[in-house]
C-alpha positions as CSV (number, residue, x, y, z in Angstrom):
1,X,28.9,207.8,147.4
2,X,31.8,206.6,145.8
3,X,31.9,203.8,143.1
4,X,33.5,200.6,144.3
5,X,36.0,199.3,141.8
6,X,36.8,195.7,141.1
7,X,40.7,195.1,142.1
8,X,42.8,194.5,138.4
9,X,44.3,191.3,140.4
10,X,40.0,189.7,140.7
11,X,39.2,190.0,137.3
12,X,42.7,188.4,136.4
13,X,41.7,185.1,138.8
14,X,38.5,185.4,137.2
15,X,39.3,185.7,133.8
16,X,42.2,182.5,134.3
17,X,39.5,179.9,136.0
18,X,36.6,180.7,133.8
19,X,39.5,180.0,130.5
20,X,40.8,177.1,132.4
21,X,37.3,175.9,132.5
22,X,36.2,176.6,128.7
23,X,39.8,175.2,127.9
24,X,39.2,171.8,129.5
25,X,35.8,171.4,128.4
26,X,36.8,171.6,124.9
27,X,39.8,169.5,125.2
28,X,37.1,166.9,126.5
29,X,34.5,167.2,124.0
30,X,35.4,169.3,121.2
31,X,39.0,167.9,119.9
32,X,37.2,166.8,116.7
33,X,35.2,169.5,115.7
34,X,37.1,171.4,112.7
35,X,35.9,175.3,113.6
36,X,36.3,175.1,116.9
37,X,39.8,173.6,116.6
38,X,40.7,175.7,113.7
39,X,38.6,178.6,114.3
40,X,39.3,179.5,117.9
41,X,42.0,177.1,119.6
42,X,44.4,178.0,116.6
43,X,42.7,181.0,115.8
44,X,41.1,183.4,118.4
45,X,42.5,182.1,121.3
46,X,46.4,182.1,119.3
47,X,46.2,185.3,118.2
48,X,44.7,186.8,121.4
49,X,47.4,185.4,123.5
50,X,50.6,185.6,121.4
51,X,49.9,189.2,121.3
52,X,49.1,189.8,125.1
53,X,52.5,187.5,126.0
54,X,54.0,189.8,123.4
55,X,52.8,192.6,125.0
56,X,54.2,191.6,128.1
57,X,58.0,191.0,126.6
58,X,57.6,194.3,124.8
59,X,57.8,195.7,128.0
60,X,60.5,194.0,129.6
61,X,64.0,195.1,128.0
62,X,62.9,199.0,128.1
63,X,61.9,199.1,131.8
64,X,64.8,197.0,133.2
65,X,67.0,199.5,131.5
66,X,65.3,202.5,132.6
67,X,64.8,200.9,136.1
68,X,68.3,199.3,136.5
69,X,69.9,203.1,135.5
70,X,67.9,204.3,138.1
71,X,68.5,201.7,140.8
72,X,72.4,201.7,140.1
73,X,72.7,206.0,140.0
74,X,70.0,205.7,142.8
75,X,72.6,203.8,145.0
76,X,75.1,206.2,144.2
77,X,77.8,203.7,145.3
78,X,79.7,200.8,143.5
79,X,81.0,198.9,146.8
80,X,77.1,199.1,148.1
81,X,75.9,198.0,144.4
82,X,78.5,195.1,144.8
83,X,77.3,194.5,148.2
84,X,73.8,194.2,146.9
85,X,74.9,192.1,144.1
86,X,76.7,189.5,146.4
87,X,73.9,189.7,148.7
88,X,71.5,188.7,146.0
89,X,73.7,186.1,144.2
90,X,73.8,184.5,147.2
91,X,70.4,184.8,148.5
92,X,69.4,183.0,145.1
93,X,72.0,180.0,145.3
94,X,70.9,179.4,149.1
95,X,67.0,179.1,147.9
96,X,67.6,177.0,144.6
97,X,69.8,174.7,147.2
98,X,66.8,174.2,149.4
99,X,64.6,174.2,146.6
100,X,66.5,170.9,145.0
101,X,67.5,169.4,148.8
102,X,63.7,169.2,149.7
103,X,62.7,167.9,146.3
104,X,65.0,165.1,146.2
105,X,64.1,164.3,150.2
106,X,60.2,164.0,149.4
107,X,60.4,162.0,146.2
108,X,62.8,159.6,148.1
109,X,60.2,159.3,150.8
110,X,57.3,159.3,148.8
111,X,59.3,157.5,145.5
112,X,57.2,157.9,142.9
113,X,57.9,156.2,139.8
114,X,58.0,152.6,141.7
115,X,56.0,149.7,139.8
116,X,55.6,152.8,136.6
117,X,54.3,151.2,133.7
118,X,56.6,151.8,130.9
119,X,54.5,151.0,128.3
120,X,52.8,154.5,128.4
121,X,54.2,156.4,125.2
122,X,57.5,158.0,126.1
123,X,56.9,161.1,123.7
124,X,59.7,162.3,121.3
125,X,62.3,164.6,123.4
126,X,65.7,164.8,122.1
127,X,68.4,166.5,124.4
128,X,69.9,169.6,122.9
129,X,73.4,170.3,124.6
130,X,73.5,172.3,127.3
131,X,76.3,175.2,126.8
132,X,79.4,174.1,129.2
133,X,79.5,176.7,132.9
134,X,83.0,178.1,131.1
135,X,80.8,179.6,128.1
136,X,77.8,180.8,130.2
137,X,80.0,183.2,132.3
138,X,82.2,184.1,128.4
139,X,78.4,185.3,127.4
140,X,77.7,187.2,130.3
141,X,79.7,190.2,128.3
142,X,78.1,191.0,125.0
143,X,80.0,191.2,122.3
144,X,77.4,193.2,120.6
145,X,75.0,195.2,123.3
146,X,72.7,196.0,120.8
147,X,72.1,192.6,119.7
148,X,71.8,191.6,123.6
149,X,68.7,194.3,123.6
150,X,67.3,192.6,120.2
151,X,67.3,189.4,121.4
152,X,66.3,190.3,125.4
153,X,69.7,188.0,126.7
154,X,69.2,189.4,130.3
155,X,72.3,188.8,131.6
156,X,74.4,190.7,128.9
157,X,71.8,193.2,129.7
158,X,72.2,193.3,132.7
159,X,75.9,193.6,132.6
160,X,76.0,196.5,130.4
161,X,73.4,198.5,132.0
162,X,75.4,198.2,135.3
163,X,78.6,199.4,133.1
164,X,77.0,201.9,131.6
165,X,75.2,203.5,134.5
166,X,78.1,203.4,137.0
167,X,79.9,205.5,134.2
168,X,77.0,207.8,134.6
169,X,78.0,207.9,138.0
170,X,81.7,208.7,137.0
171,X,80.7,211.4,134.9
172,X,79.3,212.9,137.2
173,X,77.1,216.6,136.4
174,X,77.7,216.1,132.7
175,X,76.2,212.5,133.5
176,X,73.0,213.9,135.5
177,X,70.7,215.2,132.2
178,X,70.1,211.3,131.4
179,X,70.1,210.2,134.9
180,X,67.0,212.6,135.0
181,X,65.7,211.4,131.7
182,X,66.0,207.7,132.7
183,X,64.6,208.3,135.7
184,X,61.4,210.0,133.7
185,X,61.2,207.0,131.3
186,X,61.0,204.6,134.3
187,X,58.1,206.9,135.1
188,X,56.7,206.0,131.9
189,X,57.3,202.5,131.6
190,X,55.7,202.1,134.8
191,X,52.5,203.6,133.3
192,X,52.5,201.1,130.0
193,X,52.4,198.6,132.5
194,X,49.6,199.5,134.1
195,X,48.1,200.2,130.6
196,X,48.7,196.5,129.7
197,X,47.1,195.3,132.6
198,X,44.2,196.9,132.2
199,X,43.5,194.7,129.5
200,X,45.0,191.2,131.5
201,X,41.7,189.6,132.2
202,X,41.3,189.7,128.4
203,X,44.7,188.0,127.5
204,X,44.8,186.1,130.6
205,X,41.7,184.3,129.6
206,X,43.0,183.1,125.9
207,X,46.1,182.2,127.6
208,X,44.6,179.8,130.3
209,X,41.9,178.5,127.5
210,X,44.6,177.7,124.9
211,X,46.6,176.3,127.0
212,X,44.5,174.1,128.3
213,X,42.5,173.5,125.5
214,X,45.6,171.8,123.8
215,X,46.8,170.0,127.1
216,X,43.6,169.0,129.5
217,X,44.0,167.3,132.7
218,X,43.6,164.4,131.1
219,X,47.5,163.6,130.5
220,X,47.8,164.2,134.2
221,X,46.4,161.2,135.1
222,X,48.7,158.5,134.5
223,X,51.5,160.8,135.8
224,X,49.6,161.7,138.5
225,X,52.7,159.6,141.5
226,X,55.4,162.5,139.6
227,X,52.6,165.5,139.4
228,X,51.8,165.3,142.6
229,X,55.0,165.1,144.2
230,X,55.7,167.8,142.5
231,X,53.3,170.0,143.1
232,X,53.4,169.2,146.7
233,X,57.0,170.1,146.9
234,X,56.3,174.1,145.4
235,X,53.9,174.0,147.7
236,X,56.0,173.2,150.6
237,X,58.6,175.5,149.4
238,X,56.5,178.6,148.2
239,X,54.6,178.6,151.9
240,X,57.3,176.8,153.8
241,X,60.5,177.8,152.7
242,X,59.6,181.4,151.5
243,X,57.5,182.4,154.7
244,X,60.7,181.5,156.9
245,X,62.7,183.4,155.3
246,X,60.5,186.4,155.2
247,X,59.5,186.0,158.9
248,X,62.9,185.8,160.0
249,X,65.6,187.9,157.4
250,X,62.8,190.2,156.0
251,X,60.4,190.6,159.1
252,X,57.8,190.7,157.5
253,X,54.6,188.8,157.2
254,X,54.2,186.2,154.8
255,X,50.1,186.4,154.5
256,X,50.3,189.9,153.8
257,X,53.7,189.0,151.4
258,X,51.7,186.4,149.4
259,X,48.8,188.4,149.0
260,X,50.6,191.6,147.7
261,X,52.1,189.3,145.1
262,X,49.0,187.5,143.7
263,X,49.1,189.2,141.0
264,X,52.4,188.6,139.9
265,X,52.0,184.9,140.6
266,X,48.8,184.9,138.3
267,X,50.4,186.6,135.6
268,X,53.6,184.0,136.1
269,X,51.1,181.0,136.0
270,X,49.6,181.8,132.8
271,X,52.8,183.0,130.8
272,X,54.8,180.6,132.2
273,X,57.9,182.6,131.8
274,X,59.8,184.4,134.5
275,X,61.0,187.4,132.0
276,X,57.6,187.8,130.7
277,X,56.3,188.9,134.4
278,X,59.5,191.2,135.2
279,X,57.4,194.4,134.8
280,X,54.6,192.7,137.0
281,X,57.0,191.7,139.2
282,X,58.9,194.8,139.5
283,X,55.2,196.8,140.0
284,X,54.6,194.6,142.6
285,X,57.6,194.7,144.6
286,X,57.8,198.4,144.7
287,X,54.5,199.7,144.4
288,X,52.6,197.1,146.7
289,X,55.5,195.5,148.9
290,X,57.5,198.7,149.4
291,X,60.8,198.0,148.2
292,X,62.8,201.3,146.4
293,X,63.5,200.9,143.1
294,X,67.2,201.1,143.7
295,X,67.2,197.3,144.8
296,X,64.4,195.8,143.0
297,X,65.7,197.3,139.6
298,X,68.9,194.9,140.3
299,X,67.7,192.1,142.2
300,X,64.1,191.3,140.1
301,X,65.8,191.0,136.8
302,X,68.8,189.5,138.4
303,X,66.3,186.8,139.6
304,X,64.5,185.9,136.8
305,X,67.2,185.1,135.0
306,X,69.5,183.1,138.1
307,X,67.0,182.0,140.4
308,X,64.9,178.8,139.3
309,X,63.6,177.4,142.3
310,X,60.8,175.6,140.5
311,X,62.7,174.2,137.9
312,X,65.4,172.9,140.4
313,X,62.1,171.2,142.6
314,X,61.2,169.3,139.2
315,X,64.8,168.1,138.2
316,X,65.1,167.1,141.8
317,X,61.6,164.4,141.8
318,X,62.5,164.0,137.8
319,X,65.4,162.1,139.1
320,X,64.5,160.1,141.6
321,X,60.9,159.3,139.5
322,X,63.1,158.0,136.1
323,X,65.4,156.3,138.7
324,X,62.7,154.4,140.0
325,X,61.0,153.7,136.7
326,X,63.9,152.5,134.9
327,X,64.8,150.5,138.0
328,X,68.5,152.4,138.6
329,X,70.0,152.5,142.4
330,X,71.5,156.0,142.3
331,X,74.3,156.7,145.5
332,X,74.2,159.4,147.3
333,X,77.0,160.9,145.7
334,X,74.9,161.2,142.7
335,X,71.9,163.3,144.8
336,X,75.0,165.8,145.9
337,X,75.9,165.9,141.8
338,X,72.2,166.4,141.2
339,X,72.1,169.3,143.6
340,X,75.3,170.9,142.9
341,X,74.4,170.5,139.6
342,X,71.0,172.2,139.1
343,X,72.1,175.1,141.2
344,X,74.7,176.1,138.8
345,X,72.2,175.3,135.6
346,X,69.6,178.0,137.6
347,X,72.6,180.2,136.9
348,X,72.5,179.7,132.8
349,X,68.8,178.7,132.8
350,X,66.9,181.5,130.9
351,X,63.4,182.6,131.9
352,X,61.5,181.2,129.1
353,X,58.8,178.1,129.2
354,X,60.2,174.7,128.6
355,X,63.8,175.0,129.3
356,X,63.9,173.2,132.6
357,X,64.0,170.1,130.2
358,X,67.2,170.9,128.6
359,X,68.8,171.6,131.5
360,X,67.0,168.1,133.1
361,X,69.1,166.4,130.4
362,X,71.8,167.9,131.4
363,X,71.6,166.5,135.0
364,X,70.5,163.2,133.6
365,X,73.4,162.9,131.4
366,X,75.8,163.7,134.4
367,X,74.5,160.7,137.0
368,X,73.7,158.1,133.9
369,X,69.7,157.9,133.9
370,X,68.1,157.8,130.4
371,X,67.5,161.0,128.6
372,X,65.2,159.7,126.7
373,X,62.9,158.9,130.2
374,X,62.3,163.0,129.9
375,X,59.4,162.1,126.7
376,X,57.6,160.2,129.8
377,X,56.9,163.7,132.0
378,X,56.2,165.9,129.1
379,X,52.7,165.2,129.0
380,X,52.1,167.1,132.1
381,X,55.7,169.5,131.9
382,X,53.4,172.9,130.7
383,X,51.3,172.8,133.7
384,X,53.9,172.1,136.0
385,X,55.7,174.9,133.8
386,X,53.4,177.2,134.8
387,X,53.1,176.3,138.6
388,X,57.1,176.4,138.9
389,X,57.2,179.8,137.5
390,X,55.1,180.7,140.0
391,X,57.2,179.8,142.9
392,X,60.3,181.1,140.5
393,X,59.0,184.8,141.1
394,X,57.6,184.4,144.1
395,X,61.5,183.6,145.3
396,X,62.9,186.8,143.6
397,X,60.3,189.1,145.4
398,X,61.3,187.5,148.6
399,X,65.2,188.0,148.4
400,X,64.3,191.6,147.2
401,X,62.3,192.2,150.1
402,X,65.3,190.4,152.5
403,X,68.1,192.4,150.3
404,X,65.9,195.6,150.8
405,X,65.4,195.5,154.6
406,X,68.7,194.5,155.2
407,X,69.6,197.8,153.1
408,X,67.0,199.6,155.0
409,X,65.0,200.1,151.5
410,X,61.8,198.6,152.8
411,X,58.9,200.7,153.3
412,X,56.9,198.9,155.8
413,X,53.6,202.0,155.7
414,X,53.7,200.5,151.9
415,X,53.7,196.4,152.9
416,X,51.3,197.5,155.6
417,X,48.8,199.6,153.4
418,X,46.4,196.6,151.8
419,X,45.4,199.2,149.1
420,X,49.2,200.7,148.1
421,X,49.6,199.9,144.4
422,X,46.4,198.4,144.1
423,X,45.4,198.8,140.2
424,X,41.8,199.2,139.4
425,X,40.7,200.8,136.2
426,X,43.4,202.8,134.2
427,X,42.1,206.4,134.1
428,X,43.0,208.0,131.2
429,X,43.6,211.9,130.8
430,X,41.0,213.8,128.8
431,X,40.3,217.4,127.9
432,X,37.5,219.2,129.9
């Protein structure tokens, strides 16, 4: 009879509740004690994570490369490539729209931030400048493409990846040798995922008991008008928002969607960074969702570098909370700046944790609300962090699967199959 094997994707939820747990319980009871603070919040639990979240990024630059060749040469077409591209771009601007448009409508229903004490501490946050719209698209082309792959700027890698494999394309037989080694490389890539998963419950664990450890849910507390509203706004767009559109532009359904992608989303909560779960993402999206790689290799990386849904949701309630705090009547010409403006910041926003807040001080600056009110919500920003990048991934799967059925490159026996791509322990070869 055969062994039953525990799902990759359980021992990851398992791993991230019982480190949330010991996380809390020492941010409760142990903040004073030297060797546990020293010992294994800045020790253990530091050195266990930073690794695994650098395994994670170690990952991402060579497999969008070797995907994105293949996805562009896999196309075989520049006008389709460009018709995926628009179709994507615009798929992402449509749901970061939404995104900000029902966040500003709940906070002003709900308002939270009315009779605020503003005595709590406001923190220390001071604005960096956010790069003006006309330098963001300058950078899109790298001046140097291998300092773009040093310092993982997406974008520029995107760009020259797309350059350099539709002059694969051009060159035609001479061309096809790296196609075919690419293509093998993906192949590879694909298997150090799985190899770093494997070990996920591990990292997972010190990630979730570090994180909270240091931040508790303590700090929630006092925030808890602007957390919640929040939280309930992801929440209506992950489930609300998301399962629409599946339902309706992807046909597909959104149970089996959400559930295909739990691991992704668990992986996105405890890294907090979009880029960090590309190869999670990707894996997901084509092995257990049944996109080809030719548009996911695009559209994923595409999306976790454009598409901040989550973010937008908190600069939408971030407005109207620090509005209502600080007592200032915004019109509702500002709320169409708002929006208008965090849709083009999702475009410049890089996938990294915290950097919703710059671009919240961007928006701030633009409709005249304190910058400094921003110290007041970063008690509780790193968990919201890691619930927005949640819903941030969870939007880039779901205009893949809506760009890859309307391209026909949805596999529905794969989406349908509950145990396609399902990772349980990684087998490795040996000798006889």
């Amino acid at each position: 009879m055969p062994q039953h094997k525990t799902p990759i994707t359980t021992k990851i939820l398992i791993a991230m509740l019982l480190g949330l747990l010991l996380g809390s319980l020492i941010n409760q009871f142990a903040q004073n004690i030297d060797w546990i603070q020293h010992g294994l919040v800045n020790g253990l639990f530091y050195v266990v994570s930073a690794a695994f979240v650098n395994a994670l990024k170690m990952l991402v630059v060579p497999l969008v490369t070797f995907s994105l060749i293949c996805g562009v040469c896999g196309i075989g077409d520049v006008s389709t490539l460009g018709r995926v591209g628009i179709k994507a771009f615009a798929l992402y601007l449509l749901t970061t729209g939404l995104a900000i448009t029902l966040a500003l409508t709940v906070a002003l229903l709900i308002s939270p931030g009315q009779g605020f004490e503003t005595t709590a501490s406001l923190g220390n946050f001071t604005a960096k400048p956010a790069p003006p719209l006309t330098e963001v698209l300058i950078n899109i082309v790298p001046g140097n493409p291998i300092q773009a792959f040093a310092e993982g700027n997406m974008l520029q890698i995107i760009f020259f990846v797309i350059l350099f494999a539709i002059a694969l394309l051009m060159t035609g037989e001479k061309g096809q040798p790296l196609v075919d080694l690419a293509d093998r490389l993906n192949e590879v890539m694909m298997n150090v995922v799985t190899l770093v998963m494997d070990f996920a419950p591990v990292g997972v664990f010190f990630l979730m008991a570090k994180t909270f450890s240091e931040q508790g849910f303590g700090l929630i507390i006092p925030m808890i008008g602007y957390f919640s509203v929040v939280v309930l706004c992801l929440i209506l767009h992950c489930l609300g928002t998301f399962s629409l559109l599946l339902h309706f532009l992807a046909k597909l359904a959104p149970a089996t969607f959400f559930k295909k992608m739990r691991s992704a989303q668990i992986f996105a909560f405890s890294t907090a960074s979009s880029n960090a779960t590309i190869p999670i993402t990707l894996q997901a999206v084509e092995k257990r969702i049944g996109v080809n790689n030719a548009t996911a290799a695009f559209t994923v990386p595409l999306g976790a570098t454009i598409n901040m849904d989550g973010t937008a949701i908190m600069q939408g309630v971030a407005t109207v909370f620090i509005a209502n705090v600080y007592g200032i009547n915004l019109e509702f010409s500002d709320y169409l700046t708002v929006i208008g403006m965090s849709i083009l910041a999702s475009i410049g926003t890089a996938g990294v944790p915290g950097v919703g807040l710059i671009m919240l001080a961007m928006v701030f600056n633009q409709v005249g609300l304190p910058v400094e009110g921003i110290g007041l919500i970063l008690g509780v920003d790193r968990v919201l962090d890691m619930l927005r990048t949640v819903v941030n991934i969870t939007g880039d799967a779901t205009v893949t699967s809506i760009v890859g059925r309307s391209e026909n490159e949805l596999d529905d026996s794969i989406f349908n199959d509950p145990n396609a791509g399902i990772i349980t322990d990684v087998e490795l070869p040996h000798k006889s």
